[in-house]
Structures are given as structure tokens and as C-alpha cells.
PDB file of N, CA, C and O in Angstrom:
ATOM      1  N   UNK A   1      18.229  38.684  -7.589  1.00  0.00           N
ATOM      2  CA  UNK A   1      17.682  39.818  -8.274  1.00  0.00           C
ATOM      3  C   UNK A   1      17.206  40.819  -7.225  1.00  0.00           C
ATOM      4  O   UNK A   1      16.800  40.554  -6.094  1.00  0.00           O
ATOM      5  N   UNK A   2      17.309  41.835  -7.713  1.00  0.00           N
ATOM      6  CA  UNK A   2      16.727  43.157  -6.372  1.00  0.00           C
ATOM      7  C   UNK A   2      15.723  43.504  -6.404  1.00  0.00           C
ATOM      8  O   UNK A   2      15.166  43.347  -7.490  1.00  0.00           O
ATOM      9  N   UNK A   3      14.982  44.098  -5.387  1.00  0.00           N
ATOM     10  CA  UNK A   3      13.517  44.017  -5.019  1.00  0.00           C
ATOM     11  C   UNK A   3      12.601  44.918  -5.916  1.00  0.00           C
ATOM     12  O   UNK A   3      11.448  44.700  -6.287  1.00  0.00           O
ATOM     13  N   UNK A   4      13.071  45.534  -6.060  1.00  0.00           N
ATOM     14  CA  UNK A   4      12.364  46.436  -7.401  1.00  0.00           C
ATOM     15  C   UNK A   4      12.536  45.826  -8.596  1.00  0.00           C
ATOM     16  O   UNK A   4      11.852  46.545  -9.324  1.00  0.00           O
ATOM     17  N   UNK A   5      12.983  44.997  -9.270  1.00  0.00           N
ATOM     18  CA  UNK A   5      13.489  44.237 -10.291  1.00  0.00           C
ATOM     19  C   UNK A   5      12.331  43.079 -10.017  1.00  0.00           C
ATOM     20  O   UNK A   5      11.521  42.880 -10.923  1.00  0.00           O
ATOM     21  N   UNK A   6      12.237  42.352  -8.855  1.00  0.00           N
ATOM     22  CA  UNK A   6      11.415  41.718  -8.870  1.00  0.00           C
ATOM     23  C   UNK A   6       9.925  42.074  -8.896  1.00  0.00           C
ATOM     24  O   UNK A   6       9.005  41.354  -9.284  1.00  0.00           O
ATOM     25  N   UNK A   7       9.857  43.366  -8.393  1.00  0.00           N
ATOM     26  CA  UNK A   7       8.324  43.443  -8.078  1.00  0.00           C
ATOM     27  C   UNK A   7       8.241  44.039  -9.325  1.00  0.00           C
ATOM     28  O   UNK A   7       7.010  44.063  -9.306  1.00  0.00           O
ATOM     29  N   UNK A   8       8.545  44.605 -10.531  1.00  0.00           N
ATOM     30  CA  UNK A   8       8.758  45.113 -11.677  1.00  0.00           C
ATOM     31  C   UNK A   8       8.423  44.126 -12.376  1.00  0.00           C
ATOM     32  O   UNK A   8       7.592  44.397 -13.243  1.00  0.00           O
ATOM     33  N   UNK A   9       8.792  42.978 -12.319  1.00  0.00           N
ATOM     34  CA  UNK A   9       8.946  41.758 -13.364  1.00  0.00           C
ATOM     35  C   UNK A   9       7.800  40.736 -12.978  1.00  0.00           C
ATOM     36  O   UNK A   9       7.164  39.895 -13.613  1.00  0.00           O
ATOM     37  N   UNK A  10       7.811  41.228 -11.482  1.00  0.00           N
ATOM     38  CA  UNK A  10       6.706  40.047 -10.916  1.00  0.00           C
ATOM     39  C   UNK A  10       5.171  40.786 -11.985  1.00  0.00           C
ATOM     40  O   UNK A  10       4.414  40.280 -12.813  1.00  0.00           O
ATOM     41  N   UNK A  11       5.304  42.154 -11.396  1.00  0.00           N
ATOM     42  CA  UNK A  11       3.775  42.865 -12.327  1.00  0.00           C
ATOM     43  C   UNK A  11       3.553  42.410 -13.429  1.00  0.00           C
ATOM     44  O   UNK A  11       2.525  41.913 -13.887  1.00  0.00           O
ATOM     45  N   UNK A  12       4.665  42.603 -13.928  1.00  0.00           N
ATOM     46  CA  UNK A  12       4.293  42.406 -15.623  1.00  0.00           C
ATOM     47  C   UNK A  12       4.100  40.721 -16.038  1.00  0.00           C
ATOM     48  O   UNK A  12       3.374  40.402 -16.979  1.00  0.00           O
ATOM     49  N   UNK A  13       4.903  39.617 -15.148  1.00  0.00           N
ATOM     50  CA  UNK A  13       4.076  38.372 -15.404  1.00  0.00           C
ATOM     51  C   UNK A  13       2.913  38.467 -14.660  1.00  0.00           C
ATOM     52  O   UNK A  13       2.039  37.761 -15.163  1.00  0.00           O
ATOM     53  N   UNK A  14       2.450  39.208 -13.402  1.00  0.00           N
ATOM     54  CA  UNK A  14       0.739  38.500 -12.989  1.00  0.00           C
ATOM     55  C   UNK A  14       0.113  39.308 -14.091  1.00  0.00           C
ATOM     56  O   UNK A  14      -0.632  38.514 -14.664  1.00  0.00           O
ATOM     57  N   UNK A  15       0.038  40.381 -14.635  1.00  0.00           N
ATOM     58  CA  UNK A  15      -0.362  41.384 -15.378  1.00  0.00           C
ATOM     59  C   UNK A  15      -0.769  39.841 -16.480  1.00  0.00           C
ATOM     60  O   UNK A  15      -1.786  39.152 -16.405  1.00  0.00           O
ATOM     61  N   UNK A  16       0.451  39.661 -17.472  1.00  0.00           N
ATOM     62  CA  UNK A  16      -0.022  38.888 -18.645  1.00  0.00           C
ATOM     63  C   UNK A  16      -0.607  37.607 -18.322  1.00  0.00           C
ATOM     64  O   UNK A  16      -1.106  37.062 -19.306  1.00  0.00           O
ATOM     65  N   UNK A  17      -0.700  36.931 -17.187  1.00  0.00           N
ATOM     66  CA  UNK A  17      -1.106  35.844 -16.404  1.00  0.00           C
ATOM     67  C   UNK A  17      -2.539  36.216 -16.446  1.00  0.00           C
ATOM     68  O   UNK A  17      -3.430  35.613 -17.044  1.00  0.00           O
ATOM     69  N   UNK A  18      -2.636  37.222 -15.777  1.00  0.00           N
ATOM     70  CA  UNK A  18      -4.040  37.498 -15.794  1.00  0.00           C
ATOM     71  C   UNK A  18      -4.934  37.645 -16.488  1.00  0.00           C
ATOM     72  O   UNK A  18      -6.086  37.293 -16.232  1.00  0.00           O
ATOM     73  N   UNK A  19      -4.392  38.429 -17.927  1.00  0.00           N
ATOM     74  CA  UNK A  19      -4.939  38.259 -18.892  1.00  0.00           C
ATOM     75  C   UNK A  19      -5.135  36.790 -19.416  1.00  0.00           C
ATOM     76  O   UNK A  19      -6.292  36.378 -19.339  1.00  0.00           O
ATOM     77  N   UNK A  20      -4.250  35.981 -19.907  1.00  0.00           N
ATOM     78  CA  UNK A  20      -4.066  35.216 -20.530  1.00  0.00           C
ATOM     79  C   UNK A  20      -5.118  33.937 -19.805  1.00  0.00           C
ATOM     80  O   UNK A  20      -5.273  32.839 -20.339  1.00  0.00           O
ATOM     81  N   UNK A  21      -5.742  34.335 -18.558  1.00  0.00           N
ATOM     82  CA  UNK A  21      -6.765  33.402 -17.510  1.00  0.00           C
ATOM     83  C   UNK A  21      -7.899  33.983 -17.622  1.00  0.00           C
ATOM     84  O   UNK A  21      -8.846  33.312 -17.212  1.00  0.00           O
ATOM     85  N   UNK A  22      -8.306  35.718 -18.328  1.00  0.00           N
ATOM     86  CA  UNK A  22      -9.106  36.450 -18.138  1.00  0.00           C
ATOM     87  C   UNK A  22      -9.947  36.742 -17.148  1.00  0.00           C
ATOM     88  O   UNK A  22     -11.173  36.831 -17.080  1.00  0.00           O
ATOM     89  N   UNK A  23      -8.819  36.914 -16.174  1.00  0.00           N
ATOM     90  CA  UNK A  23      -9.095  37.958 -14.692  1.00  0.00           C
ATOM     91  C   UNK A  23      -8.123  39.186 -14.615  1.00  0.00           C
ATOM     92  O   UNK A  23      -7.366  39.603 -13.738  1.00  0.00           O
ATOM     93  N   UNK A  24      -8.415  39.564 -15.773  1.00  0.00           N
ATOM     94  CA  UNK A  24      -7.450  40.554 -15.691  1.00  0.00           C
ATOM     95  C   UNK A  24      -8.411  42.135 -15.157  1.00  0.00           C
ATOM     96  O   UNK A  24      -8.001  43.221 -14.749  1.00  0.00           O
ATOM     97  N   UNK A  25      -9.686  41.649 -15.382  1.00  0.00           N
ATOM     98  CA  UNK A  25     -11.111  42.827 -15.093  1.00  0.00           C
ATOM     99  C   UNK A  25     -10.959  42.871 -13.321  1.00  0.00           C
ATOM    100  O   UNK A  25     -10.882  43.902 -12.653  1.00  0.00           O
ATOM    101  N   UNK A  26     -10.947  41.914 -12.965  1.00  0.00           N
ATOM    102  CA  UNK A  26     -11.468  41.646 -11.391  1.00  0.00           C
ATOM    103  C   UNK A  26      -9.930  41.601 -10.555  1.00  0.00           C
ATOM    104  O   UNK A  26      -9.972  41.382  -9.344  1.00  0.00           O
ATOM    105  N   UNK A  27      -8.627  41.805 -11.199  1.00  0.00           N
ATOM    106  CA  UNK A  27      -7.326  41.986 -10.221  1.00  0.00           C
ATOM    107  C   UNK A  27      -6.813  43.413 -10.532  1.00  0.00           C
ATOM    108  O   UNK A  27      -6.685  44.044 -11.582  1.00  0.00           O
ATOM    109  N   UNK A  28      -6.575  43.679  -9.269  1.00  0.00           N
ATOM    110  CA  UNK A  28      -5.808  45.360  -9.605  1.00  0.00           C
ATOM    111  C   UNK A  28      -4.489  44.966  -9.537  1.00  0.00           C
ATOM    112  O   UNK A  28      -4.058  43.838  -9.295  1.00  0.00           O
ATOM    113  N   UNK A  29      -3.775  46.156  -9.811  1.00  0.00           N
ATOM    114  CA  UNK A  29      -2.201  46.131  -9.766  1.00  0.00           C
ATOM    115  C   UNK A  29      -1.344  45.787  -8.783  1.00  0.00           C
ATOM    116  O   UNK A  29      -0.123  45.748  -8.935  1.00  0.00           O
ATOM    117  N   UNK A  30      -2.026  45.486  -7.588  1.00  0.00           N
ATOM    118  CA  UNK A  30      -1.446  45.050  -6.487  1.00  0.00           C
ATOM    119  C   UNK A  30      -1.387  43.836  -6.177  1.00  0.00           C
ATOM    120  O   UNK A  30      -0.586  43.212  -5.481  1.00  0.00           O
ATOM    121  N   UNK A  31      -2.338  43.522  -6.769  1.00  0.00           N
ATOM    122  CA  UNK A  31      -3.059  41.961  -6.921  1.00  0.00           C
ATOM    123  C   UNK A  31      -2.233  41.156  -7.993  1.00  0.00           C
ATOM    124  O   UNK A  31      -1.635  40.097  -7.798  1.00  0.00           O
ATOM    125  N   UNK A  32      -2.302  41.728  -8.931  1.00  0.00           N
ATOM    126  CA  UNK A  32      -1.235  41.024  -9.994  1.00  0.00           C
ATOM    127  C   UNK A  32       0.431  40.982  -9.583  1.00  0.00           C
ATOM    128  O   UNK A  32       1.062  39.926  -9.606  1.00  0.00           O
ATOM    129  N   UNK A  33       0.912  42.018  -9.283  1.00  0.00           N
ATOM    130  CA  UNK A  33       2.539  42.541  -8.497  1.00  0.00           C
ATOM    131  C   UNK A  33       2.481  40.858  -7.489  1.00  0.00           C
ATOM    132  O   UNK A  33       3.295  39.936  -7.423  1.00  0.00           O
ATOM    133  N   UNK A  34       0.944  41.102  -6.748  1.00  0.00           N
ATOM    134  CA  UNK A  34       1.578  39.730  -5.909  1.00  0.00           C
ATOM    135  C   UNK A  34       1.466  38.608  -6.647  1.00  0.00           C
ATOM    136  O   UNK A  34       2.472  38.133  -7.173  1.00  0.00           O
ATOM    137  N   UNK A  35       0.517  38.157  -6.760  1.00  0.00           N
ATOM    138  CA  UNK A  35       0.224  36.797  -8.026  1.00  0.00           C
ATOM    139  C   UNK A  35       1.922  36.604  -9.331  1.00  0.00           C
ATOM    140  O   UNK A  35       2.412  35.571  -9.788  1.00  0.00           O
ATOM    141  N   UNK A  36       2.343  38.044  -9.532  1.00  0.00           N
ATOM    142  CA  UNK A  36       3.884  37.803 -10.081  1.00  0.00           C
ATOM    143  C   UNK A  36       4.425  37.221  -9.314  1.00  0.00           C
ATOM    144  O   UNK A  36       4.394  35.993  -9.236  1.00  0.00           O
ATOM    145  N   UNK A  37       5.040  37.965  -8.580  1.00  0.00           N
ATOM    146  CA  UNK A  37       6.100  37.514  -7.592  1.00  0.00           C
ATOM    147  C   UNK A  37       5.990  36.495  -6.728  1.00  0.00           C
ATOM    148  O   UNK A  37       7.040  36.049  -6.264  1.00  0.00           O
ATOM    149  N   UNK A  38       4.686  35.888  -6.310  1.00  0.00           N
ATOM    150  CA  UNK A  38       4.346  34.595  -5.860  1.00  0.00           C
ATOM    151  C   UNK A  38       4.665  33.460  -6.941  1.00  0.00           C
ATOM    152  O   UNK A  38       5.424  32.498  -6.833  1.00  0.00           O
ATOM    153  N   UNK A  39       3.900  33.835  -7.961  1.00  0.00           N
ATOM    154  CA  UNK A  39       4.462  32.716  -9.950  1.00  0.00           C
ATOM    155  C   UNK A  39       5.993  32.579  -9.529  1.00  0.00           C
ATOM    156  O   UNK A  39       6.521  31.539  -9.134  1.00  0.00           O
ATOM    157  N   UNK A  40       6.564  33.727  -9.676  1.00  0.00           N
ATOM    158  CA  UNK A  40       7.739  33.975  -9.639  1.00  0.00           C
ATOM    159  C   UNK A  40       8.827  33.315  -8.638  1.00  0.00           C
ATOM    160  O   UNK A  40       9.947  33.314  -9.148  1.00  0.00           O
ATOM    161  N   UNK A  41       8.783  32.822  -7.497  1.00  0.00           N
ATOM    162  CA  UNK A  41       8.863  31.901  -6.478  1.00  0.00           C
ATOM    163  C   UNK A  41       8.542  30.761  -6.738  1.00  0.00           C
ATOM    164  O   UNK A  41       9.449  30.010  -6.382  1.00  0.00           O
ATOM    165  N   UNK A  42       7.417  30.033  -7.337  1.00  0.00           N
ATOM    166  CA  UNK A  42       7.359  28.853  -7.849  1.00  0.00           C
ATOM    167  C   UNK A  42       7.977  28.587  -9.017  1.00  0.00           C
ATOM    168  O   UNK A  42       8.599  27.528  -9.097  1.00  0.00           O
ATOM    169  N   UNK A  43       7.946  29.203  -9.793  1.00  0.00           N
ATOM    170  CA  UNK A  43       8.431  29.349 -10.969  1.00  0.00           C
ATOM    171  C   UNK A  43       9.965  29.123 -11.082  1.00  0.00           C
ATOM    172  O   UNK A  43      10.395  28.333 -11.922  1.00  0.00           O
ATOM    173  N   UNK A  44      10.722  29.743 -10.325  1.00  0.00           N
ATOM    174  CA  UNK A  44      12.002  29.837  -9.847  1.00  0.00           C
ATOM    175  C   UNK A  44      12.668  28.269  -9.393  1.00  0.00           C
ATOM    176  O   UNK A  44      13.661  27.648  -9.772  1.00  0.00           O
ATOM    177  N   UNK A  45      11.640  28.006  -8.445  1.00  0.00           N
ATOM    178  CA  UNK A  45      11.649  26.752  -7.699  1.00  0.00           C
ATOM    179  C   UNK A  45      11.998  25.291  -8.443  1.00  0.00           C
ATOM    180  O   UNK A  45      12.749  24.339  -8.231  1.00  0.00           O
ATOM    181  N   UNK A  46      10.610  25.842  -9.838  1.00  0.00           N
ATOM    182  CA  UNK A  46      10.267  24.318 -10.473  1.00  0.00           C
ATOM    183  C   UNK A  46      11.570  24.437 -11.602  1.00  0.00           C
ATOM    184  O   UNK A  46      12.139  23.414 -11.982  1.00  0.00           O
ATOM    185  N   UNK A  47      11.960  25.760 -12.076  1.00  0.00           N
ATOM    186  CA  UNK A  47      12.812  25.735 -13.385  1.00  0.00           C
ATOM    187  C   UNK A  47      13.970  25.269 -12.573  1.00  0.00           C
ATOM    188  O   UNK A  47      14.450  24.197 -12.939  1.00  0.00           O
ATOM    189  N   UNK A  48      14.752  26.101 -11.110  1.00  0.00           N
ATOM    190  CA  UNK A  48      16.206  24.906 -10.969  1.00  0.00           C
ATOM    191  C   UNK A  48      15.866  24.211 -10.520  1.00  0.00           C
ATOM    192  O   UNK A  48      16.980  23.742 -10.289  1.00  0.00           O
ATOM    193  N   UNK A  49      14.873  23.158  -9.815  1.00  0.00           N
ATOM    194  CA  UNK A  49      14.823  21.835  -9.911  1.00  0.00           C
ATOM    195  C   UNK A  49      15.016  20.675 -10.878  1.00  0.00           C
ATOM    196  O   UNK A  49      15.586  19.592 -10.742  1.00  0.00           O
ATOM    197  N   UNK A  50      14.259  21.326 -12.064  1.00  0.00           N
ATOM    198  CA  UNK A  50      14.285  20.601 -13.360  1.00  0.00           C
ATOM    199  C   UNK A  50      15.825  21.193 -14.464  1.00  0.00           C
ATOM    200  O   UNK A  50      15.882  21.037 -15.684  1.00  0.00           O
ATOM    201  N   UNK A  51      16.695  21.727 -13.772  1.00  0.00           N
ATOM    202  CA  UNK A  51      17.871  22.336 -14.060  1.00  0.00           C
ATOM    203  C   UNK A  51      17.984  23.372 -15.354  1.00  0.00           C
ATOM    204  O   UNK A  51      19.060  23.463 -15.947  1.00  0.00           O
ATOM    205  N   UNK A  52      16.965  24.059 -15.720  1.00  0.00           N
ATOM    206  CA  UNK A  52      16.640  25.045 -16.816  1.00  0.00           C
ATOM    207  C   UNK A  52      16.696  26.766 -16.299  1.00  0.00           C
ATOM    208  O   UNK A  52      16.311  27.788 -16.867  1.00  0.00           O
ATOM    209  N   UNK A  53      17.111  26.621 -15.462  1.00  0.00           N
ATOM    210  CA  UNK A  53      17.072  28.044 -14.639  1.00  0.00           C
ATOM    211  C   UNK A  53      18.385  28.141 -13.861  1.00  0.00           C
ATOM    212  O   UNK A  53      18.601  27.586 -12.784  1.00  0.00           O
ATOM    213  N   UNK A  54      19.317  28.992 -14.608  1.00  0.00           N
ATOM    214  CA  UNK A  54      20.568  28.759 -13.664  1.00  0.00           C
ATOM    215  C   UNK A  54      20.324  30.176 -12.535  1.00  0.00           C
ATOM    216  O   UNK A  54      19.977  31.276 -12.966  1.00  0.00           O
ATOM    217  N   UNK A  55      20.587  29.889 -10.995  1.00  0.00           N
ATOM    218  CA  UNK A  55      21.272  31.393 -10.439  1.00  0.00           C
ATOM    219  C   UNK A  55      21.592  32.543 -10.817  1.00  0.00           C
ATOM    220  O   UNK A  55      22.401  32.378 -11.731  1.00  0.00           O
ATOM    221  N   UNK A  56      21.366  34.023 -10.580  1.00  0.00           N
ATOM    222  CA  UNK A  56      21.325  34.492 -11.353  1.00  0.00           C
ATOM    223  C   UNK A  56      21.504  34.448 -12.870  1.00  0.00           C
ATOM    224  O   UNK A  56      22.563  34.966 -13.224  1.00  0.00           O
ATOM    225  N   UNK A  57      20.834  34.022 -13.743  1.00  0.00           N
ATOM    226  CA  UNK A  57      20.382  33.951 -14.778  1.00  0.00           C
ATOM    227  C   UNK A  57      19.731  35.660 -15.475  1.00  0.00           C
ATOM    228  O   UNK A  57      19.214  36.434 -14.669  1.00  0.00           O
ATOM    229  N   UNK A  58      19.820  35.993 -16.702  1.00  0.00           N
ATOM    230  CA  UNK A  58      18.957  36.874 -17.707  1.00  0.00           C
ATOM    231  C   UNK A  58      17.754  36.732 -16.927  1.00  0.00           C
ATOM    232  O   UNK A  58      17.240  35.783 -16.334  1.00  0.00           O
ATOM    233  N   UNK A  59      17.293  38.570 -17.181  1.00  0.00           N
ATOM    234  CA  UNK A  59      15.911  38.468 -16.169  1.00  0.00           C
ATOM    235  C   UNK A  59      14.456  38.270 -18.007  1.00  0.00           C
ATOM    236  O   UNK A  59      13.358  38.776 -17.775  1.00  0.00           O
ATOM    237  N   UNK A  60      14.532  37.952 -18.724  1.00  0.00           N
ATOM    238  CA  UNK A  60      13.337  37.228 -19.581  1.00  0.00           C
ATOM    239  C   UNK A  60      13.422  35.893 -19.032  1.00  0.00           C
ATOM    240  O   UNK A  60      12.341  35.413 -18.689  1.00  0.00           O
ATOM    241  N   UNK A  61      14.473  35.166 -18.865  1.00  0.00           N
ATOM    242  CA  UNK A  61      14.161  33.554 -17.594  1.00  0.00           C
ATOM    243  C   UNK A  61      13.560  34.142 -16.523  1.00  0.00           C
ATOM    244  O   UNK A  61      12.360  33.996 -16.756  1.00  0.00           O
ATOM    245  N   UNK A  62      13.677  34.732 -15.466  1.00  0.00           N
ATOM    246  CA  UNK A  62      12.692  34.870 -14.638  1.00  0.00           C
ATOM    247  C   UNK A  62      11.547  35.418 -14.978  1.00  0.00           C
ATOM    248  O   UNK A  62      10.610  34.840 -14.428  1.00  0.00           O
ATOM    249  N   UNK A  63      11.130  36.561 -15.862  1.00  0.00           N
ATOM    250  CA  UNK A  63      10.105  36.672 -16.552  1.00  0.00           C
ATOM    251  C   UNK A  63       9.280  35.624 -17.097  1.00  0.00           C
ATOM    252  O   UNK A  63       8.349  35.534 -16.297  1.00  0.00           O
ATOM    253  N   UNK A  64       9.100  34.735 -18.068  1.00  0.00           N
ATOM    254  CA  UNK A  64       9.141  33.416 -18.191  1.00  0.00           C
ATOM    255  C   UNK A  64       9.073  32.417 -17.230  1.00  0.00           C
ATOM    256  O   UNK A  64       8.320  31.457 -17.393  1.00  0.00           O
ATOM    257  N   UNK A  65       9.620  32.508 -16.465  1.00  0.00           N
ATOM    258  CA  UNK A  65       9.405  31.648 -15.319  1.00  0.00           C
ATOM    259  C   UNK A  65       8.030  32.443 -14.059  1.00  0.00           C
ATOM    260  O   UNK A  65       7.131  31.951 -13.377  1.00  0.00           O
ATOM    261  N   UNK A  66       8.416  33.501 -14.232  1.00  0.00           N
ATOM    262  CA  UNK A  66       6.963  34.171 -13.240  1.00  0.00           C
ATOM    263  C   UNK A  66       6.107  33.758 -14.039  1.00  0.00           C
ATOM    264  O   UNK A  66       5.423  32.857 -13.552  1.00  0.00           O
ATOM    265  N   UNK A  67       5.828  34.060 -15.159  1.00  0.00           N
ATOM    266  CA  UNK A  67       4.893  34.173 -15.856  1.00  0.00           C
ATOM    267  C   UNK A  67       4.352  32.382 -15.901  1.00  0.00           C
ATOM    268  O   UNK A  67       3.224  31.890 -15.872  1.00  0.00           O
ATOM    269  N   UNK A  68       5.489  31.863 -15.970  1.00  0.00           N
ATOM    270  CA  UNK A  68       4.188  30.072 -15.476  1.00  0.00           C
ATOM    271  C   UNK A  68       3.877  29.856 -14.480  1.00  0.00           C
ATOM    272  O   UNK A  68       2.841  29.227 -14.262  1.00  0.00           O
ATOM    273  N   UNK A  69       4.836  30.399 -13.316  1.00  0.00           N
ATOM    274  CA  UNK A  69       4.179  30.168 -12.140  1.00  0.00           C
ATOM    275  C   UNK A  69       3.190  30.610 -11.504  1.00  0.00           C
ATOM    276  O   UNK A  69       2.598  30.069 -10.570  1.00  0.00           O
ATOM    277  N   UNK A  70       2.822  32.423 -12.401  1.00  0.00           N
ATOM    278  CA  UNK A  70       1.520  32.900 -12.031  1.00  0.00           C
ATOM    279  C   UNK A  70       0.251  32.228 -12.655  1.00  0.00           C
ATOM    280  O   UNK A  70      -0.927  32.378 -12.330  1.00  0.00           O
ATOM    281  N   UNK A  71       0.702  31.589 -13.460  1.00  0.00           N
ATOM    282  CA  UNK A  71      -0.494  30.632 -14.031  1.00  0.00           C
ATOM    283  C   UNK A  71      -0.599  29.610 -13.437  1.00  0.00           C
ATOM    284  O   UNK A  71      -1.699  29.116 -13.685  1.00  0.00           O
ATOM    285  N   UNK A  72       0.034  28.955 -12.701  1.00  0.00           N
ATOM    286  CA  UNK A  72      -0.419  27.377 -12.129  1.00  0.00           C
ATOM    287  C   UNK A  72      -0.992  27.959 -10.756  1.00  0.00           C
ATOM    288  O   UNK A  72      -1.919  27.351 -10.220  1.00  0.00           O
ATOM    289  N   UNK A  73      -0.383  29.318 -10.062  1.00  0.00           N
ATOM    290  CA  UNK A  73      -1.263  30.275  -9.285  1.00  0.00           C
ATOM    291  C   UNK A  73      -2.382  30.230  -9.588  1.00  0.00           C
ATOM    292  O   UNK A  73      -3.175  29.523  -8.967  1.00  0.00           O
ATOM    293  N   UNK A  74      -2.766  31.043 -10.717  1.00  0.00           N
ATOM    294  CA  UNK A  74      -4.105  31.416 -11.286  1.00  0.00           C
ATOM    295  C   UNK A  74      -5.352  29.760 -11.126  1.00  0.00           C
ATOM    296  O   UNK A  74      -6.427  29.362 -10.678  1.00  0.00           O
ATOM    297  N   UNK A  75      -4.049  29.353 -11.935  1.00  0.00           N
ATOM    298  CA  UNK A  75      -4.876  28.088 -12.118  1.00  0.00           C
ATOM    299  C   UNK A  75      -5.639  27.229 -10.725  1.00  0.00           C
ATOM    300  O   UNK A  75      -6.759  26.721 -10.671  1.00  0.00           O
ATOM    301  N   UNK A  76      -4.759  27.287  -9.868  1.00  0.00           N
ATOM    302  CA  UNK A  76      -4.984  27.073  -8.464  1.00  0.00           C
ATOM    303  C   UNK A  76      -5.792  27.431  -7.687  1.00  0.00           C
ATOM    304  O   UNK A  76      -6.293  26.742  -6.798  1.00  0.00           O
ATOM    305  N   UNK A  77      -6.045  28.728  -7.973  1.00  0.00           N
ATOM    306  CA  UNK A  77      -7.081  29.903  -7.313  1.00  0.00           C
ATOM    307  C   UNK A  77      -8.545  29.770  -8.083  1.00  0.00           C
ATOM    308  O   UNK A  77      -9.618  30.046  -7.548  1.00  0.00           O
ATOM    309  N   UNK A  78      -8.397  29.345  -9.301  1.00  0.00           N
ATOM    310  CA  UNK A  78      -9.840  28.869 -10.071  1.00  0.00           C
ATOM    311  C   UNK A  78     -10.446  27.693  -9.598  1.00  0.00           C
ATOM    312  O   UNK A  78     -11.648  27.438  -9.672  1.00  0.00           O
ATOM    313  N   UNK A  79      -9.342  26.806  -8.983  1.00  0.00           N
ATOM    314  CA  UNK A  79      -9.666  25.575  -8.879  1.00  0.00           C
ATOM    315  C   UNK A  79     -10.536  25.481  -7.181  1.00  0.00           C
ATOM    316  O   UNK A  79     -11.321  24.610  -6.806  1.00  0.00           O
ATOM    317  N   UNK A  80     -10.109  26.540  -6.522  1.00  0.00           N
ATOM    318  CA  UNK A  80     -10.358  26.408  -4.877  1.00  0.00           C
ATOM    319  C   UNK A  80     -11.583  27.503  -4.723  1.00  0.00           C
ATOM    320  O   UNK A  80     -12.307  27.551  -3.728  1.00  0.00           O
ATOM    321  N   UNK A  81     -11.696  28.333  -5.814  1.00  0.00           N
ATOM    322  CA  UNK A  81     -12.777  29.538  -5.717  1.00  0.00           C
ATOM    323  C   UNK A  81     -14.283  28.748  -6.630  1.00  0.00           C
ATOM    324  O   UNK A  81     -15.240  28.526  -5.889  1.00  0.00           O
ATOM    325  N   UNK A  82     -14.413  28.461  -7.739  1.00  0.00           N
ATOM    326  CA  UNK A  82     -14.838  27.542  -8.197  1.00  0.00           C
ATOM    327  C   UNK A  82     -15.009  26.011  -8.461  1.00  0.00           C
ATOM    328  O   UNK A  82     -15.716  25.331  -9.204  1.00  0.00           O
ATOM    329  N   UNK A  83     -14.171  25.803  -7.645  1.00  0.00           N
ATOM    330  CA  UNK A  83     -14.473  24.140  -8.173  1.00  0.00           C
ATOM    331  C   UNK A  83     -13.818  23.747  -9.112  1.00  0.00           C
ATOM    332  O   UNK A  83     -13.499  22.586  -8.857  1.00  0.00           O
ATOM    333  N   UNK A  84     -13.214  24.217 -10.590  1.00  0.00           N
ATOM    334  CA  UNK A  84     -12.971  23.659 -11.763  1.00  0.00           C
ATOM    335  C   UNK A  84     -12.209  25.529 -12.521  1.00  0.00           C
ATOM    336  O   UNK A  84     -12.311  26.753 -12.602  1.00  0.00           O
ATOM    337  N   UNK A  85     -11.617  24.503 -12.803  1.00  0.00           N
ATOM    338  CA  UNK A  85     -10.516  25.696 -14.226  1.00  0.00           C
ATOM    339  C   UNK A  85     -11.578  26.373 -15.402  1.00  0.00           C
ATOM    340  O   UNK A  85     -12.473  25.842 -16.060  1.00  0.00           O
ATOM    341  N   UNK A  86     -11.197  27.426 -15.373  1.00  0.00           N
ATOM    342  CA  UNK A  86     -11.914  28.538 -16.391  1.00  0.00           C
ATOM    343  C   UNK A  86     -11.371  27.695 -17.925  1.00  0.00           C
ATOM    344  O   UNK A  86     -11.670  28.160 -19.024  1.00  0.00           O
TER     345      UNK A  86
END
């Protein structure tokens, strides 16, 4: 996928990630763009491992797929900043 495509897609999963963890007050848009596209890399990772994510694939699968990986992100970052999951 191309780099604007990703950082496009990455936003909009840390964006709903963020919400959906409710840090969406305390991350700016730059912050989320990365938290996407970082999801988005794991995300990528865990779906063709577990063979549900083909190579270029439809970008709502990578959407979908950022979008869990910015959450086990999120989730990660709650866990090392606090101690315990929101």
C-alpha cells in the first residue's frame, strides 16, 4: 500500500482506537497517524500469520486490521503508563 494510503488509514484507525480507549482528549493527530500505522504493522503481522490477511488485500482489511492493532497498542501503553488497563 502507498504511503499516503497508509498514513490516511493509519489516522483514521488510531483516531477510532483512541476513542474507543478514551484517549482520544489527550492524543493529537500526529499521535494517533502514529499509534495507526504502528496498529497497522502489528495488525498486518498478526492477520497473515493467522492467514486472514492476504498481500495486498482491500484497504477496509487493513483498516480493520490497524484498527486492532492500535488497540493492543493502546492497550499496551495503559498497561506500562499505569499499571493496569482503563
Amino acid at each position: 500500500m502507498g504511503w499516503i494510503a497508509t498514513i490516511i488509514i493509519g489516522g483514521i484507525a488510531g483516531w477510532l482506537a483512541s476513542m474507543v480507549m478514551g484517549r482520544d482528549a489527550s492524543m493529537g493527530i500526529l499521535l494517533n497517524i502514529v499509534v495507526g500505522v504502528v496498529g497497522g504493522i502489528i495488525g498486518s503481522f498478526i492477520g497473515t500469520q493467522m492467514g486472514f490477511l492476504a498481500p495486498g488485500g482491500a484497504w477496509l482489511s487493513y483498516l480493520i486490521t490497524a484498527f486492532i492493532g492500535a488497540i493492543i497498542l493502546l492497550l499496551v501503553a495503559n498497561l506500562i503508563q499505569r499499571g493496569r488497563v482503563r
